[in-house]
C-alpha positions in Angstrom: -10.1 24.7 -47.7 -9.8 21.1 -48.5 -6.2 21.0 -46.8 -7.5 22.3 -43.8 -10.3 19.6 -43.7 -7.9 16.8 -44.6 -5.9 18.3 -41.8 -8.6 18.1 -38.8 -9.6 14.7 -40.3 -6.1 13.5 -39.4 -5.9 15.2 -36.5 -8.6 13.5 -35.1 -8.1 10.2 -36.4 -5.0 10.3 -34.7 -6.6 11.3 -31.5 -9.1 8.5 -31.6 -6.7 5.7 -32.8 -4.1 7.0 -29.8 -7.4 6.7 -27.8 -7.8 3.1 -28.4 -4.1 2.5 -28.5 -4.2 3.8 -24.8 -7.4 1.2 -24.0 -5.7 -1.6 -25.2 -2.6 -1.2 -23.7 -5.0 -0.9 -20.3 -6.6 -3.8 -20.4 -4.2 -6.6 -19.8 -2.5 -4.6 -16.9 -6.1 -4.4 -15.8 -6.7 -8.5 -16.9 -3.6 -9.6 -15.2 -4.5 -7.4 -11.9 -8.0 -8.6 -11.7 -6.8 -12.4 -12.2 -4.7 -11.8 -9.3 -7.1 -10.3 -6.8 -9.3 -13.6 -8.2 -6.2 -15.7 -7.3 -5.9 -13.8 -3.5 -9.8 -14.0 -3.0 -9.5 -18.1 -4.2 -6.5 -18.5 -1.5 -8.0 -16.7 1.1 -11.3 -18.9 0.5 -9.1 -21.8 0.9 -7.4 -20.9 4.0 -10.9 -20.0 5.5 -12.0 -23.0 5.0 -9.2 -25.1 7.1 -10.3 -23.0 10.2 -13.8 -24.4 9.7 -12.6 -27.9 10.9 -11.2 -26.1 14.0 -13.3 -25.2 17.3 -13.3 -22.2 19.6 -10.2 -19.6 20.0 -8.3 -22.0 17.7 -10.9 -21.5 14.8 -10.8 -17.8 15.8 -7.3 -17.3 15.2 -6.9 -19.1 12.3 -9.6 -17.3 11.0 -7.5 -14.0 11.8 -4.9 -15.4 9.8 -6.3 -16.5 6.9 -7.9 -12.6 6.9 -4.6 -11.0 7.2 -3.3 -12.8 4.8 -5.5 -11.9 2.2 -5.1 -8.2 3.0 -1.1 -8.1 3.3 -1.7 -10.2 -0.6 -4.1 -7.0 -1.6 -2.0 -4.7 -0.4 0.9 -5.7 -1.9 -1.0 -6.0 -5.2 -2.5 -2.4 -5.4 1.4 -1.4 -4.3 3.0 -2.6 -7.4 0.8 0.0 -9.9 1.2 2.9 -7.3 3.2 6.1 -8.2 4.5 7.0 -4.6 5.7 3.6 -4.0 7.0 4.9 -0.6 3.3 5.4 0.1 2.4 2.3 -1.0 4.8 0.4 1.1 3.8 2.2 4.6 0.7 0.8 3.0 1.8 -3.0 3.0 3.5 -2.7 6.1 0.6 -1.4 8.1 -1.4 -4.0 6.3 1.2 -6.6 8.1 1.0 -4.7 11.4 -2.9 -4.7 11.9 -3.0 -8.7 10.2 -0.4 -9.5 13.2 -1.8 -7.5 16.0 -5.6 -9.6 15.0 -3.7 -12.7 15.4 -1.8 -12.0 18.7 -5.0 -10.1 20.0 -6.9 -13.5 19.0 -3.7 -15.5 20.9 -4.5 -13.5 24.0 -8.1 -14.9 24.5 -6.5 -18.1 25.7 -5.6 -16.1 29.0 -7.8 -14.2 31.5 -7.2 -11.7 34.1 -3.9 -9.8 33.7 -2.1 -11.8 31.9 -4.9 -11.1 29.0 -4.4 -7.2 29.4 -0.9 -7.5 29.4 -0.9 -9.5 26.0 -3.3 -7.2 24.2 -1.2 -4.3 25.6 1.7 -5.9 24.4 -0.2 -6.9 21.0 -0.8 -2.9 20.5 2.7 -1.5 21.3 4.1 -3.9 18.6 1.3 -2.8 16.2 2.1 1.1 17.0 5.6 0.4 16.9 5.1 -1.2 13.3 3.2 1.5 11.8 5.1 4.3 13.2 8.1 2.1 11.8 6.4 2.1 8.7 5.8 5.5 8.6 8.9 7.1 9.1 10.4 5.0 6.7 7.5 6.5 3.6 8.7 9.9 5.2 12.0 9.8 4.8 11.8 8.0 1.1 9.8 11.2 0.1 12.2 13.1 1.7 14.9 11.8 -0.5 12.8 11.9 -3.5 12.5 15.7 -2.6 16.4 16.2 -2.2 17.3 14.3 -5.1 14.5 16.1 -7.8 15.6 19.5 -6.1 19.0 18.7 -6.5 20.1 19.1 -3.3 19.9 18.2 0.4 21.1 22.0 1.5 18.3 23.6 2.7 18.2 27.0 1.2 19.2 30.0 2.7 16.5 33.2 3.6 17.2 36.4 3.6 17.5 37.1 7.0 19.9 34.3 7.2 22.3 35.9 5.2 24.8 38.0 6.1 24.9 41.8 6.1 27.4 44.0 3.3 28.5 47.1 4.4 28.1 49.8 1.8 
């Protein structure tokens, strides 16, 4: 009887001390990632504040700027503690895409008319073509990661694909 209590008393001693060994190995990956979203939110404060000494569409776009920035810089935080890093990459790069097309969509209120449809129109393809870009690339980096955990890049053969023995 007392062996088997001395038992569960280590046994759960050793799952509370793994416990805390697992919250302490946490918490300066989780130190060191909040610092650095206080570092991008800092930045980004910074850079807003150089548009304020700016006026109209100029003010405007630097504005869009300083916004993308900060969102590219969060994205490619949260992308360097992500599992599916192909994931987190179409991530980043449709961060980029949407921080470009608010600055080019910001560049075409200088024009009117046409020309000012034309350069959002233009603004948009870019951005589509970026995340579709982005996209396929994430598709086919799972699709390797598929091939190479299954082994393989043959697809596998069904049964009505193979052929018929005579008896």
């Amino acid at each position: 009887m007392h062996m088997k209590l001395s038992s569960i008393a280590l046994a759960l001693a050793f799952a509370f001390g793994t416990a805390a060994q697992a919250q302490t190995t946490q918490q300066p990956d989780r130190k060191a990632h909040n610092a650095a979203e206080d570092a991008i939110e800092k930045q980004a404060k910074a850079d807003k504040a150089k548009c304020d000494a700016l006026k109209a569409n100029a003010k405007d776009i630097c504005m869009a700027e300083a916004k993308g920035k900060e969102r590219v810089a969060k994205a490619e935080l949260n992308a360097k503690n992500e599992k599916d890093q192909a994931k987190a990459q179409q991530k980043v790069a449709e961060a980029k895409a949407e921080a470009a097309y608010d600055v080019a969509a910001q560049k075409c209120d200088d024009q009117k008319g046409e020309a000012k449809d034309a350069c959002i129109k233009q603004a948009k393809v870019e951005r589509d073509r970026a995340k579709g870009k982005a996209e396929k690339t994430a598709d086919v980096k799972q699709e390797q990661k598929r091939n190479a955990a299954t082994g393989g890049t043959a697809p596998e053969r069904k049964p009505a694909d193979q052929p018929k023995r005579n008896p």
